[in-house]
Structures are given as C-alpha cells and as structure tokens.
mmJSON file of the N, C-alpha and C atoms, coordinates in Angstrom:
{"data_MODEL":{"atom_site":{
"group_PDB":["ATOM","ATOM","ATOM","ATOM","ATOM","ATOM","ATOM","ATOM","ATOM","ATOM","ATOM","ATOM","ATOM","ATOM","ATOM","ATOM","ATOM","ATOM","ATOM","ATOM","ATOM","ATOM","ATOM","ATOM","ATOM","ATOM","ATOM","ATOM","ATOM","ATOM","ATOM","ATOM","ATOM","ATOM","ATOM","ATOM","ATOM","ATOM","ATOM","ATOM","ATOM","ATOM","ATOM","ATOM","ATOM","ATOM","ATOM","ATOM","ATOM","ATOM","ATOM","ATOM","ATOM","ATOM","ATOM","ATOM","ATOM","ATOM","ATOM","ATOM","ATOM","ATOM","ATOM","ATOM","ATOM","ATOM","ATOM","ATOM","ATOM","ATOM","ATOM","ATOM","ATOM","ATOM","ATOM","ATOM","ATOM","ATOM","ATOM","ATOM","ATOM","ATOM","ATOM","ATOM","ATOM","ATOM","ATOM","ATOM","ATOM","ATOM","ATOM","ATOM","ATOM","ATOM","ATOM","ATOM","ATOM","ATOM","ATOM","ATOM","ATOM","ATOM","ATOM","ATOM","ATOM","ATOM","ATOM","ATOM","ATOM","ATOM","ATOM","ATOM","ATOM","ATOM","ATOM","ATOM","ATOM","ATOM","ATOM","ATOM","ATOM","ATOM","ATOM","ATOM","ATOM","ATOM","ATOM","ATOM","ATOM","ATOM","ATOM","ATOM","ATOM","ATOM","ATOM","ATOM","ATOM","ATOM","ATOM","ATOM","ATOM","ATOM","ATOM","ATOM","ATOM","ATOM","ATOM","ATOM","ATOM","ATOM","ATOM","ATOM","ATOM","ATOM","ATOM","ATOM","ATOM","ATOM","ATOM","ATOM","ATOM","ATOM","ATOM","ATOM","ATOM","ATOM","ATOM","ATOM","ATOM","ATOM","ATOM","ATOM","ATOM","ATOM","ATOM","ATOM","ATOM","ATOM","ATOM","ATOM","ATOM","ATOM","ATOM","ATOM","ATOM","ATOM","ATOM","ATOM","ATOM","ATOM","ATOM","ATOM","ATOM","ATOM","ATOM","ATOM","ATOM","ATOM","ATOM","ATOM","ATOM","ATOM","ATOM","ATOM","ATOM","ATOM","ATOM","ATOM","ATOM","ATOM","ATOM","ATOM","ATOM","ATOM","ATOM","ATOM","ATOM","ATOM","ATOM","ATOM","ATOM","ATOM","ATOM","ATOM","ATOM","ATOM","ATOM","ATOM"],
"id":[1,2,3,4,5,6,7,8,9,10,11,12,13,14,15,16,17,18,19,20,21,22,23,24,25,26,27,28,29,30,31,32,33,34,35,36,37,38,39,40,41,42,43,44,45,46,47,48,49,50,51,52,53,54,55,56,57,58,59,60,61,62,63,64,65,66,67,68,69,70,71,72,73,74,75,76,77,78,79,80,81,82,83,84,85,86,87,88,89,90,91,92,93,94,95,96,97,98,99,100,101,102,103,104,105,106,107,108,109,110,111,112,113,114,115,116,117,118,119,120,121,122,123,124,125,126,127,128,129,130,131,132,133,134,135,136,137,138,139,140,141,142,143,144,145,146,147,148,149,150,151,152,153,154,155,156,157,158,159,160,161,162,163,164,165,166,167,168,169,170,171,172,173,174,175,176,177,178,179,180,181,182,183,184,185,186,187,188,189,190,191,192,193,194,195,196,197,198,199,200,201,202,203,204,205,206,207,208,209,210,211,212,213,214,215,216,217,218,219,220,221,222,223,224,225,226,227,228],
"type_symbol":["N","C","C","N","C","C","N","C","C","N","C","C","N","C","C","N","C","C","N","C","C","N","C","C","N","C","C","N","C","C","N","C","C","N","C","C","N","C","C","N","C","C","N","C","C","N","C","C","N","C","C","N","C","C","N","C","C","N","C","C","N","C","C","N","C","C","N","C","C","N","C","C","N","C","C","N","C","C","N","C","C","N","C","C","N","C","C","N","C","C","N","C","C","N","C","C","N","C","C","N","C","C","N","C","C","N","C","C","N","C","C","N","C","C","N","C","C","N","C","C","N","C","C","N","C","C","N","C","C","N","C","C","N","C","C","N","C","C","N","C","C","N","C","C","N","C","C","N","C","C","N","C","C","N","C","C","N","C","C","N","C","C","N","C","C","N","C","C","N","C","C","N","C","C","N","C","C","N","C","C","N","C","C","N","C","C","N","C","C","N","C","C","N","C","C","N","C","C","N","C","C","N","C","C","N","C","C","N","C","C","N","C","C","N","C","C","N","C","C","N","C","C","N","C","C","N","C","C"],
"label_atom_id":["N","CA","C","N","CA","C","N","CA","C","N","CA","C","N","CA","C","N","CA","C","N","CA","C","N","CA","C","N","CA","C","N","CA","C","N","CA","C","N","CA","C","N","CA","C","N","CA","C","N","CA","C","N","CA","C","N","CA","C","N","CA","C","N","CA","C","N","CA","C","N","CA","C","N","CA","C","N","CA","C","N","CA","C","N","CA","C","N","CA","C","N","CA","C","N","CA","C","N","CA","C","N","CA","C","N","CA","C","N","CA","C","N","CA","C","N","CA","C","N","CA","C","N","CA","C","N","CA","C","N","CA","C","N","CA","C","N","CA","C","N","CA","C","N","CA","C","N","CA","C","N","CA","C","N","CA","C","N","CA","C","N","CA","C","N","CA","C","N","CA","C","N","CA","C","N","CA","C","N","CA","C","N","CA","C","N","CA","C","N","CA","C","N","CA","C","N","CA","C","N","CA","C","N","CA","C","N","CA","C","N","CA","C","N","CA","C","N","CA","C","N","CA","C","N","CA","C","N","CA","C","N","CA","C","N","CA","C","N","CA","C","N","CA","C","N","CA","C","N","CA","C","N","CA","C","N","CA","C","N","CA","C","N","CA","C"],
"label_alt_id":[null,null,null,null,null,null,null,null,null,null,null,null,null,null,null,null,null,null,null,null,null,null,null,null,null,null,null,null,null,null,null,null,null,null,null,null,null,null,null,null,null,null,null,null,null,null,null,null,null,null,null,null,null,null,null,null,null,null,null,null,null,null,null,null,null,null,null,null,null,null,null,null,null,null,null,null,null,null,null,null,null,null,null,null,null,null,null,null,null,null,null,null,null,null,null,null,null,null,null,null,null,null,null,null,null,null,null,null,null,null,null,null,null,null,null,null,null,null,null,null,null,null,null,null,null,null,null,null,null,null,null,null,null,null,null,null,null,null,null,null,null,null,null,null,null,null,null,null,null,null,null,null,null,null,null,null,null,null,null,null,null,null,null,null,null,null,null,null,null,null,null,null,null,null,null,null,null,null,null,null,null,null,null,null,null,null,null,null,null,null,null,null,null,null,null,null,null,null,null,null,null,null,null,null,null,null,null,null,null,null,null,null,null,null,null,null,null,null,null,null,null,null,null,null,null,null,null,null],
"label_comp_id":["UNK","UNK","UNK","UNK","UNK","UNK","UNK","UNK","UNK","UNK","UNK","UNK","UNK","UNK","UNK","UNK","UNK","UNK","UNK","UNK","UNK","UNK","UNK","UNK","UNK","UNK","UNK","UNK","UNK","UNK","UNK","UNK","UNK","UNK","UNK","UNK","UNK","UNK","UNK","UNK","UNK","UNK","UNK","UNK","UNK","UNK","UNK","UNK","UNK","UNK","UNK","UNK","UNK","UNK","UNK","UNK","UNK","UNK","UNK","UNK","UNK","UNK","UNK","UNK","UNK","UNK","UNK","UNK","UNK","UNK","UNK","UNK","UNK","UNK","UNK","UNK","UNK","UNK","UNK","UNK","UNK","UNK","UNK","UNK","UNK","UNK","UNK","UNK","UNK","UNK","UNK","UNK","UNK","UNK","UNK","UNK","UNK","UNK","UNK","UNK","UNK","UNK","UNK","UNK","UNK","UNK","UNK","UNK","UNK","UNK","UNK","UNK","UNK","UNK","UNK","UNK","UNK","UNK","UNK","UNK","UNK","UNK","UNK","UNK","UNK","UNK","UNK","UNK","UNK","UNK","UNK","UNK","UNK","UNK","UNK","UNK","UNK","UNK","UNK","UNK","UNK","UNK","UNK","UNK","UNK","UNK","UNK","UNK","UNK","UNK","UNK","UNK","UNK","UNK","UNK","UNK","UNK","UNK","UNK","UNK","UNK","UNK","UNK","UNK","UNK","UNK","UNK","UNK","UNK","UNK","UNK","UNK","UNK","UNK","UNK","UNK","UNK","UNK","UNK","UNK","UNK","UNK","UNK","UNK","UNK","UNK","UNK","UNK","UNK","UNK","UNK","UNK","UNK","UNK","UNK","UNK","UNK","UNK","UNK","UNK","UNK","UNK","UNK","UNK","UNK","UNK","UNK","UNK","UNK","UNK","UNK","UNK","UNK","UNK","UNK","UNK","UNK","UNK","UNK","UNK","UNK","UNK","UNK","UNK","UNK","UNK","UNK","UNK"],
"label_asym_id":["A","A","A","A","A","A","A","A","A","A","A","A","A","A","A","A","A","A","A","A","A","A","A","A","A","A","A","A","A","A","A","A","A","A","A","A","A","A","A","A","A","A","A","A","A","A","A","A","A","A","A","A","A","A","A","A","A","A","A","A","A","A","A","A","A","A","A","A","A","A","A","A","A","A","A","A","A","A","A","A","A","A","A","A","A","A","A","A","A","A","A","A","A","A","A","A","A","A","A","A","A","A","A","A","A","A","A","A","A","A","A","A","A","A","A","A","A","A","A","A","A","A","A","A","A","A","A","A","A","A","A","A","A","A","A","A","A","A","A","A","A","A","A","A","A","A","A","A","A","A","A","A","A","A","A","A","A","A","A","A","A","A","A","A","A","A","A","A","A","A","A","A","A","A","A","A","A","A","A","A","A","A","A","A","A","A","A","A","A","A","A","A","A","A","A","A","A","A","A","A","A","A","A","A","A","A","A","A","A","A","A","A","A","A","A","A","A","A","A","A","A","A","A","A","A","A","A","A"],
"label_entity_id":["1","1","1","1","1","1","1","1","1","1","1","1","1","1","1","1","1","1","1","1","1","1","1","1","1","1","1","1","1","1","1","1","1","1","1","1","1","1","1","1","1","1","1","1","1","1","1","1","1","1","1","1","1","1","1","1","1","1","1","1","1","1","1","1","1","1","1","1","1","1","1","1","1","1","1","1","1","1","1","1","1","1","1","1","1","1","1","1","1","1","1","1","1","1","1","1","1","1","1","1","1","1","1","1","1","1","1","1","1","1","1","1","1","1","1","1","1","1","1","1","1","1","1","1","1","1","1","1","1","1","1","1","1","1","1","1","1","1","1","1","1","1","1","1","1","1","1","1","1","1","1","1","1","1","1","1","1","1","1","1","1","1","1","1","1","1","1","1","1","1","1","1","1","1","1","1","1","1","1","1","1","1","1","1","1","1","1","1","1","1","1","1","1","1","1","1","1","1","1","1","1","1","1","1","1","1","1","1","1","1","1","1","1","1","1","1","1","1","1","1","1","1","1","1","1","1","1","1"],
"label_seq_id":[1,1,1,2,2,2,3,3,3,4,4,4,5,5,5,6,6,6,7,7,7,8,8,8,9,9,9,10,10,10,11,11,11,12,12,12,13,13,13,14,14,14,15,15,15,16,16,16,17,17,17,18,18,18,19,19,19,20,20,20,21,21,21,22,22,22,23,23,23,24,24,24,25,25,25,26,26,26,27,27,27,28,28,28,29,29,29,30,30,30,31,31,31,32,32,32,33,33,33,34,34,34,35,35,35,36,36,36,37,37,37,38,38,38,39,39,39,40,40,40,41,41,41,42,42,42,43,43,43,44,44,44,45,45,45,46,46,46,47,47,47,48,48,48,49,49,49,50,50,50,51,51,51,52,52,52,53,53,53,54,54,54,55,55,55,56,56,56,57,57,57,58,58,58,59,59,59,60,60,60,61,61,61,62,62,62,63,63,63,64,64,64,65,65,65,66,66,66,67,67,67,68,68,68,69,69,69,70,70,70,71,71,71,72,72,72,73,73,73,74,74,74,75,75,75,76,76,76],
"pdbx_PDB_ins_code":[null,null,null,null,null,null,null,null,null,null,null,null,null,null,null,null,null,null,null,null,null,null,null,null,null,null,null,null,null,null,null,null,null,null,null,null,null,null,null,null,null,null,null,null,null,null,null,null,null,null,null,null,null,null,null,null,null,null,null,null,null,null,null,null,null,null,null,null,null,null,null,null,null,null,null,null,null,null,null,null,null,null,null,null,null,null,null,null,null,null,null,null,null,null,null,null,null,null,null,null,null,null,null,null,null,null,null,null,null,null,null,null,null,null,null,null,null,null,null,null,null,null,null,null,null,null,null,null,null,null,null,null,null,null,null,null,null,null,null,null,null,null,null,null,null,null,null,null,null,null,null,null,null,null,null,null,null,null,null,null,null,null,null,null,null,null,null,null,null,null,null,null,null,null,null,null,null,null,null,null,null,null,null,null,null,null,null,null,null,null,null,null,null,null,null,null,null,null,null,null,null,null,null,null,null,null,null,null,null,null,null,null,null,null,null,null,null,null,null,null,null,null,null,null,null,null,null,null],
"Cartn_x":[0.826,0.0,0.876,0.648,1.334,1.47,2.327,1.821,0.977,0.685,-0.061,-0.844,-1.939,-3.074,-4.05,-5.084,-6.132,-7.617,-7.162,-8.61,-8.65,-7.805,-8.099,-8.194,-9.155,-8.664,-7.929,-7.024,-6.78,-7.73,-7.743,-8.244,-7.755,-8.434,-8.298,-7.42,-8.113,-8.542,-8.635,-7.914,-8.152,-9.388,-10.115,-11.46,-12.414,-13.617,-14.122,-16.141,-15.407,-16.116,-15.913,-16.045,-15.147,-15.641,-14.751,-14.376,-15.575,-16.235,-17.146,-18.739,-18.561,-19.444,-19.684,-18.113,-17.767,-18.37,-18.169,-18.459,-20.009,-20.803,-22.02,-22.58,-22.332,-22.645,-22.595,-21.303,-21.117,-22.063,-22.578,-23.268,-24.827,-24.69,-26.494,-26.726,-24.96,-25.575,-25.304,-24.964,-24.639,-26.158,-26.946,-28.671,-29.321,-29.256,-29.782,-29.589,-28.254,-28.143,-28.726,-29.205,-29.47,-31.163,-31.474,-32.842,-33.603,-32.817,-33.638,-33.804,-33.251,-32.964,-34.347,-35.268,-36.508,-36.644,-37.164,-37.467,-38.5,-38.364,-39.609,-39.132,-40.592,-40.905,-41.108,-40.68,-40.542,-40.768,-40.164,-39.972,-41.01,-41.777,-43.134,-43.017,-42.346,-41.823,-41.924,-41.345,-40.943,-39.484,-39.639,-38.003,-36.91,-35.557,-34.44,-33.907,-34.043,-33.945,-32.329,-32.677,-31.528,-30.026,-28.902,-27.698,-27.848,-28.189,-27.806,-29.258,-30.304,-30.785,-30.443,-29.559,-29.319,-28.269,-27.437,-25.846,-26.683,-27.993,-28.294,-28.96,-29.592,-29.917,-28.92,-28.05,-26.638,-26.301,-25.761,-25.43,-26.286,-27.755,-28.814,-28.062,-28.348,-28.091,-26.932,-25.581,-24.671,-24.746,-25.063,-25.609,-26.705,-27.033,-28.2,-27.073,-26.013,-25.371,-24.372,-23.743,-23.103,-21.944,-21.745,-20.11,-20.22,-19.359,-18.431,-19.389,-20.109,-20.689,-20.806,-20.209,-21.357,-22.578,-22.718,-24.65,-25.132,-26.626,-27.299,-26.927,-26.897,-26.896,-28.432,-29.037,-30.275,-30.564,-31.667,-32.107,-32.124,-32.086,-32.263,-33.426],
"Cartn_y":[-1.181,0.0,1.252,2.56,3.464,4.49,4.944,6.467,7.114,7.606,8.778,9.122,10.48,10.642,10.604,9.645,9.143,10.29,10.386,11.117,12.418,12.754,14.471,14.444,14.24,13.995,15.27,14.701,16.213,17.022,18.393,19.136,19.922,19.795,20.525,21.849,22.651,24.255,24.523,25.434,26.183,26.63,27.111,28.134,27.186,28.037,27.006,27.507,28.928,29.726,29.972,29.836,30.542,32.03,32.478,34.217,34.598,33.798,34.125,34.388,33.916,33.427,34.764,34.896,36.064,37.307,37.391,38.651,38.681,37.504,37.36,37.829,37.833,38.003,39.506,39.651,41.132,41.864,41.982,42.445,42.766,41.756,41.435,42.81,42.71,42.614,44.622,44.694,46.166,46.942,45.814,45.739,46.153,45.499,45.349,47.023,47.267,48.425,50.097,49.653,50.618,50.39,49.252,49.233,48.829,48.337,47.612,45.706,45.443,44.034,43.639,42.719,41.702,40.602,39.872,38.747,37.607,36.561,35.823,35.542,34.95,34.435,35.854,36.553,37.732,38.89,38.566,39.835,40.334,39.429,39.621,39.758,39.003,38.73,40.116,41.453,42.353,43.359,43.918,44.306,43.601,43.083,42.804,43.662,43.195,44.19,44.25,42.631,42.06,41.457,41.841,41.325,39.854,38.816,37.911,37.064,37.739,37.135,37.649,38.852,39.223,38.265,37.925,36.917,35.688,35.178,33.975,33.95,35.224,35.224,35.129,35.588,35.852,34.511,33.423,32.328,31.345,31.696,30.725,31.054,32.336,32.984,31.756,31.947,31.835,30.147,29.715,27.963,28.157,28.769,27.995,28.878,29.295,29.745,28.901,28.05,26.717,27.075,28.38,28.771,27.504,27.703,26.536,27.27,26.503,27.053,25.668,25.876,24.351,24.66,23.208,22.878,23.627,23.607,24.316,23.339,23.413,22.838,22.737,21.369,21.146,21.443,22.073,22.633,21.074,21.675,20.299,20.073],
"Cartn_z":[0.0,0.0,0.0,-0.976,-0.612,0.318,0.877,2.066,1.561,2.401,2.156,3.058,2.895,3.71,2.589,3.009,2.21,2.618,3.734,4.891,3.65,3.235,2.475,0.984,-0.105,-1.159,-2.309,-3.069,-3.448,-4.607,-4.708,-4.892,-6.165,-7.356,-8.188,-8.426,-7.69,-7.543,-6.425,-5.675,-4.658,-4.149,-4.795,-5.495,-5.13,-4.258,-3.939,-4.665,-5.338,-6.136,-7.303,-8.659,-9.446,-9.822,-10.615,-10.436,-11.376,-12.397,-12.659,-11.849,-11.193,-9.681,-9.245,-8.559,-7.64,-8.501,-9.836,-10.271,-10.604,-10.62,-11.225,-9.751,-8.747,-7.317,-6.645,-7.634,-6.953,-7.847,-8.811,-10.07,-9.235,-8.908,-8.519,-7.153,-6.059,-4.757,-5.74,-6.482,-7.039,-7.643,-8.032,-8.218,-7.002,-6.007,-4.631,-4.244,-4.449,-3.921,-4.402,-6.001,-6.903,-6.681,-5.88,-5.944,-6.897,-7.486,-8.86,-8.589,-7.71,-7.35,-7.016,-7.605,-7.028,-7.033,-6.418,-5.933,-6.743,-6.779,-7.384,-8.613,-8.892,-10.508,-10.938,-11.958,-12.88,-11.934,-10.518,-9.707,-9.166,-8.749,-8.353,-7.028,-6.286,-4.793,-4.285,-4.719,-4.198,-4.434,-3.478,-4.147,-2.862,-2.95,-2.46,-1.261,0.302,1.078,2.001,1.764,2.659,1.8,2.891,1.778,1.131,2.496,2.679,1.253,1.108,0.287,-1.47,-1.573,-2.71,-3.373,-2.003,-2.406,-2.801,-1.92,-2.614,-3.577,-4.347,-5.749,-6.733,-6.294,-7.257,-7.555,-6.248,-6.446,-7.531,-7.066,-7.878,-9.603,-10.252,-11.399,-11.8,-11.222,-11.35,-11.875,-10.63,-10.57,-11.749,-12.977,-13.642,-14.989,-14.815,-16.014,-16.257,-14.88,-14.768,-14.575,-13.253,-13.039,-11.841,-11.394,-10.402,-8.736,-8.312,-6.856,-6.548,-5.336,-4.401,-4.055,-4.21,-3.646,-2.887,-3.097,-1.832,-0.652,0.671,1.906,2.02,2.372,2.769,3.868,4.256,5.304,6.709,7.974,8.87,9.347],
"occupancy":[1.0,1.0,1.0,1.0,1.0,1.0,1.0,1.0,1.0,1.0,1.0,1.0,1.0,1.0,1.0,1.0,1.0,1.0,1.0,1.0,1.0,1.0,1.0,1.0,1.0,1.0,1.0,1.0,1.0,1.0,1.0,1.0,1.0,1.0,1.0,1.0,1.0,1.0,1.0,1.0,1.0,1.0,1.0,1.0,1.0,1.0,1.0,1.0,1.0,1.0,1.0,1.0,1.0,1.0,1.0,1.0,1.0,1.0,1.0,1.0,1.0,1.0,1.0,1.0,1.0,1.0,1.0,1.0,1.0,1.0,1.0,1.0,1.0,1.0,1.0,1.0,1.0,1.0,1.0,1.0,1.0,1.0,1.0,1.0,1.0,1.0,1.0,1.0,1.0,1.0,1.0,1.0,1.0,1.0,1.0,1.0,1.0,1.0,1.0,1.0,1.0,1.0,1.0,1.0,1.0,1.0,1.0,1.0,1.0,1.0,1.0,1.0,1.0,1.0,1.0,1.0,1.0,1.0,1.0,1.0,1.0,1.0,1.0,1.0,1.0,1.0,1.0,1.0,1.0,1.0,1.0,1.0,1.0,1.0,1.0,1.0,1.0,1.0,1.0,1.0,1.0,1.0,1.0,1.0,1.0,1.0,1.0,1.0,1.0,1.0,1.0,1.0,1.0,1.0,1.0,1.0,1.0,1.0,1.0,1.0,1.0,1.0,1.0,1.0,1.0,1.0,1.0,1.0,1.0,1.0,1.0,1.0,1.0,1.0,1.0,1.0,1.0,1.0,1.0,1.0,1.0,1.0,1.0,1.0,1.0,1.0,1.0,1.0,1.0,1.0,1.0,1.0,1.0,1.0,1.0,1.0,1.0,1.0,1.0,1.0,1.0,1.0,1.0,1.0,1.0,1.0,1.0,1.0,1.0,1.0,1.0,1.0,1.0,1.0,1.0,1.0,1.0,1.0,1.0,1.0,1.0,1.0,1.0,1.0,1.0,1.0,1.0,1.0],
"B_iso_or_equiv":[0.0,0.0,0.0,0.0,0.0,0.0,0.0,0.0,0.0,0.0,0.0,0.0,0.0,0.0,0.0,0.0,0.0,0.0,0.0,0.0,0.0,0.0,0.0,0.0,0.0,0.0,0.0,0.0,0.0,0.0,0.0,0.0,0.0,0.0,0.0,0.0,0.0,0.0,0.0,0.0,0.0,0.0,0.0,0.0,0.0,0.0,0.0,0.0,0.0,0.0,0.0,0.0,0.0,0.0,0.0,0.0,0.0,0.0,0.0,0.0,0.0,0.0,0.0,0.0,0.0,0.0,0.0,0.0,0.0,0.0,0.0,0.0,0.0,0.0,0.0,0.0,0.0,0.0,0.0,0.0,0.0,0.0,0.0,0.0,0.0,0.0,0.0,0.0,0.0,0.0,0.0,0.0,0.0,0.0,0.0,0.0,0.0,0.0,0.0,0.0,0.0,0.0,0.0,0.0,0.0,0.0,0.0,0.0,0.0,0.0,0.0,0.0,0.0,0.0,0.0,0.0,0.0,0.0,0.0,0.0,0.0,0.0,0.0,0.0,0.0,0.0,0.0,0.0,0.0,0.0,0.0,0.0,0.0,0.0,0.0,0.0,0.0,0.0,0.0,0.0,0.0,0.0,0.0,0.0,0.0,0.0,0.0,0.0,0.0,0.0,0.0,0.0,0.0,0.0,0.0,0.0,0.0,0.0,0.0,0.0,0.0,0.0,0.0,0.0,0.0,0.0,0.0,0.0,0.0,0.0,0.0,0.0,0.0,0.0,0.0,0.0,0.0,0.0,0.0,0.0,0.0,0.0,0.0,0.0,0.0,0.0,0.0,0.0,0.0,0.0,0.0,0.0,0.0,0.0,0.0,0.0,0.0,0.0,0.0,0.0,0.0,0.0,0.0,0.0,0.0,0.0,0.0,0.0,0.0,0.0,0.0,0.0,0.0,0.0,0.0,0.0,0.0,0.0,0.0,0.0,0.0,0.0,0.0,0.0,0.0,0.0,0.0,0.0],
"pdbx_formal_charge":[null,null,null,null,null,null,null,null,null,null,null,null,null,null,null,null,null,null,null,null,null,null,null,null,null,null,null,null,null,null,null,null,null,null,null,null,null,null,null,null,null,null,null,null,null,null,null,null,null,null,null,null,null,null,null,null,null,null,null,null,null,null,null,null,null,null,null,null,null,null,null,null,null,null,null,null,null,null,null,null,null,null,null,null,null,null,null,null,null,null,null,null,null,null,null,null,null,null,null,null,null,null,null,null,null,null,null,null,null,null,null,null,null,null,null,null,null,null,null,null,null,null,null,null,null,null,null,null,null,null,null,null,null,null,null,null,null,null,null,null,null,null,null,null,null,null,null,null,null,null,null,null,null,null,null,null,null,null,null,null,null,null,null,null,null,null,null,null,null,null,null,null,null,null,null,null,null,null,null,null,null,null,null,null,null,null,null,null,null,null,null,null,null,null,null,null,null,null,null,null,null,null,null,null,null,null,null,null,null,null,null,null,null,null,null,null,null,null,null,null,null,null,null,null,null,null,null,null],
"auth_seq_id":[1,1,1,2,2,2,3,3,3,4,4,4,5,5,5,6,6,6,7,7,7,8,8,8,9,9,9,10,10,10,11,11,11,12,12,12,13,13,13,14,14,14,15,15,15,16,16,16,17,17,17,18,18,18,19,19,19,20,20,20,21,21,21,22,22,22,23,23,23,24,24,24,25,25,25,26,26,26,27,27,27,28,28,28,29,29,29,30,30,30,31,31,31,32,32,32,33,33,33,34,34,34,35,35,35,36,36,36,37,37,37,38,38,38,39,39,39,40,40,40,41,41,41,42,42,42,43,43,43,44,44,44,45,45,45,46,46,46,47,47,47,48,48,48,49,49,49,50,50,50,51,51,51,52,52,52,53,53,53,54,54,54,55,55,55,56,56,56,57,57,57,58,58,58,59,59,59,60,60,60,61,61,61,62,62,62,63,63,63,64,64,64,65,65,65,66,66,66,67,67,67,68,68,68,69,69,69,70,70,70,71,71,71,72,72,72,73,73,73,74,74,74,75,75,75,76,76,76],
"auth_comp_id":["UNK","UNK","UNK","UNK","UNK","UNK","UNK","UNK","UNK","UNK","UNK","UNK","UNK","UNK","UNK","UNK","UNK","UNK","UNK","UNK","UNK","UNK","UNK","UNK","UNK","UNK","UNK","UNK","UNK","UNK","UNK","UNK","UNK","UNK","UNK","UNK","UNK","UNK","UNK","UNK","UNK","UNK","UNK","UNK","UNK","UNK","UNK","UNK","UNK","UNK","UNK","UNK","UNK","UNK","UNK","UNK","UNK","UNK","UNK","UNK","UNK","UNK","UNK","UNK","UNK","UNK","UNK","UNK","UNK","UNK","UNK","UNK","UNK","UNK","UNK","UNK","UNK","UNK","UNK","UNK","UNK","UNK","UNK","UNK","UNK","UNK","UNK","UNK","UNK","UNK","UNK","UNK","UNK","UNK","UNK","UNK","UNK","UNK","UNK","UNK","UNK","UNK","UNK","UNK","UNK","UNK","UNK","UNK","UNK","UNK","UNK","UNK","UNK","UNK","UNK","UNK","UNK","UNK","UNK","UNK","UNK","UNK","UNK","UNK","UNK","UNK","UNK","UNK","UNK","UNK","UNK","UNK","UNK","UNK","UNK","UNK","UNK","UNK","UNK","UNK","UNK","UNK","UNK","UNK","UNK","UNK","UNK","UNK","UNK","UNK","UNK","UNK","UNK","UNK","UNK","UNK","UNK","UNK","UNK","UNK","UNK","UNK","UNK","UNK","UNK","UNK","UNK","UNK","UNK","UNK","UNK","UNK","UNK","UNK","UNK","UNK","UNK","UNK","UNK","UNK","UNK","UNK","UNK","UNK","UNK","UNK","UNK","UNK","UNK","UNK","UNK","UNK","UNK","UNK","UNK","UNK","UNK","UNK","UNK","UNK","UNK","UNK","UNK","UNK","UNK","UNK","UNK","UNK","UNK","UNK","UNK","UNK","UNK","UNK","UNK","UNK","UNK","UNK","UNK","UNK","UNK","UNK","UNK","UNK","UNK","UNK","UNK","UNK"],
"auth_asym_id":["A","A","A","A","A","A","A","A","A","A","A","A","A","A","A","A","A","A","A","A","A","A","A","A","A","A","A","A","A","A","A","A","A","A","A","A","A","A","A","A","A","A","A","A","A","A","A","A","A","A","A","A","A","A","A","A","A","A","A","A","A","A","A","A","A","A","A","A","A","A","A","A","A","A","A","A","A","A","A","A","A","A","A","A","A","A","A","A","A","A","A","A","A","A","A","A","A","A","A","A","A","A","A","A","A","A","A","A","A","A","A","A","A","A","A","A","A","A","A","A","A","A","A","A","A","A","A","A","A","A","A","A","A","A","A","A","A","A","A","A","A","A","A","A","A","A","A","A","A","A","A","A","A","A","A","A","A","A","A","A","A","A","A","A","A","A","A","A","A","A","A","A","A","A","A","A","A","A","A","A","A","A","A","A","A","A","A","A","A","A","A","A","A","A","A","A","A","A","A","A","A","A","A","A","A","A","A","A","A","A","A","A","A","A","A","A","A","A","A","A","A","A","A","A","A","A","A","A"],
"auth_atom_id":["N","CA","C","N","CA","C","N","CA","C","N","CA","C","N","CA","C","N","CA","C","N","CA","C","N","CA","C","N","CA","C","N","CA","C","N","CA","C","N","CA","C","N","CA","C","N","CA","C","N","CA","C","N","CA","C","N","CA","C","N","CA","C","N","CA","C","N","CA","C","N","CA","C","N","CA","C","N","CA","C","N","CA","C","N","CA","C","N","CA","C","N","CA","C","N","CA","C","N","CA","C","N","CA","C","N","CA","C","N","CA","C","N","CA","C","N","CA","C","N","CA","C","N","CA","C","N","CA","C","N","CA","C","N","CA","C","N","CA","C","N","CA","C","N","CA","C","N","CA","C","N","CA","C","N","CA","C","N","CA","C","N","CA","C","N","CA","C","N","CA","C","N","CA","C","N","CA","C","N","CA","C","N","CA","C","N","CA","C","N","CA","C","N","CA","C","N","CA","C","N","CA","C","N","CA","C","N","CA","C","N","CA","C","N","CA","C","N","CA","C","N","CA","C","N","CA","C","N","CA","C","N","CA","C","N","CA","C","N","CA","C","N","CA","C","N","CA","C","N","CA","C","N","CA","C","N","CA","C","N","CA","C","N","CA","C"],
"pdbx_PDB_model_num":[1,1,1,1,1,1,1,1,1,1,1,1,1,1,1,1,1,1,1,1,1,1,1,1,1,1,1,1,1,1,1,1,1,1,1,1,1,1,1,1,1,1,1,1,1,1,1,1,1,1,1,1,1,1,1,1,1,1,1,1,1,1,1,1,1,1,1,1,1,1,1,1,1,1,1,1,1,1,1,1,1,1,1,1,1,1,1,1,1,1,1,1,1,1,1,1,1,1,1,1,1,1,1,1,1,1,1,1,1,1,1,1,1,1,1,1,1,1,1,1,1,1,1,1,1,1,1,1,1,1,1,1,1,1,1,1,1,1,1,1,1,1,1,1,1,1,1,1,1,1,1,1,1,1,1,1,1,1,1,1,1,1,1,1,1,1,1,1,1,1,1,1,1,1,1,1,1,1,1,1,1,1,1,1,1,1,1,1,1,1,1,1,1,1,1,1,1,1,1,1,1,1,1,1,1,1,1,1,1,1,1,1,1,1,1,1,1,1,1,1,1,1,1,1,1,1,1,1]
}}}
C-alpha cells in the first residue's frame, strides 16, 4: 500500500467559487443596492432588502449559467 493521507482527497482548484461566480454576485448585490434588485418568478416577490438574500440570488443565477458554486446545503 502506498503512504499517504487518504482522509483528504486532493483538490483541483483552490477556489471554492469561481471568479465568474464572484463577479455574477457582486453584479447582482450592485442591483440590490441601486434598488432595482426583485425577488420571485418575474420579480413579483418584491423588491431585495436584505444582503444575505441578494448573495443567494446571485449564487442561484450563477448555478443555472453553470459557473463553479457548491450545492445548496439542505435545510435540517
């Protein structure tokens, strides 16, 4: 058998985002801030109040354009 540490596997990429991500994210939370940012199916929801739900619109975008994001975490 060879040495090693098996427990960690190795890793591509550092990046646990890619930079397209990051910028598709910052774009959005730059929406949020201009007040143009909404919510929903064709923005029906409302308008975007909070950071923390603008970053997870951004991510969704990002995840359906097919940059590099991890999974949603399932709720417990």
């Amino acid at each position: 058998m060879p040495a090693g540490n098996k427990s960690t596997p190795r890793k591509a990429s550092g990046r646990k985002y890619s930079k397209g991500a990051s910028k598709l994210v910052g774009e959005v939370l730059q929406r949020m801030k201009q007040g143009t940012l909404r919510s929903g199916p064709s923005g029906h929801g409302g308008r975007v109040k909070s950071r923390e739900q603008a970053i997870a619109i951004g991510l969704s975008e990002a995840r359906k354009k097919g940059a590099k994001v991890p999974r949603k975490r399932r709720p417990v």
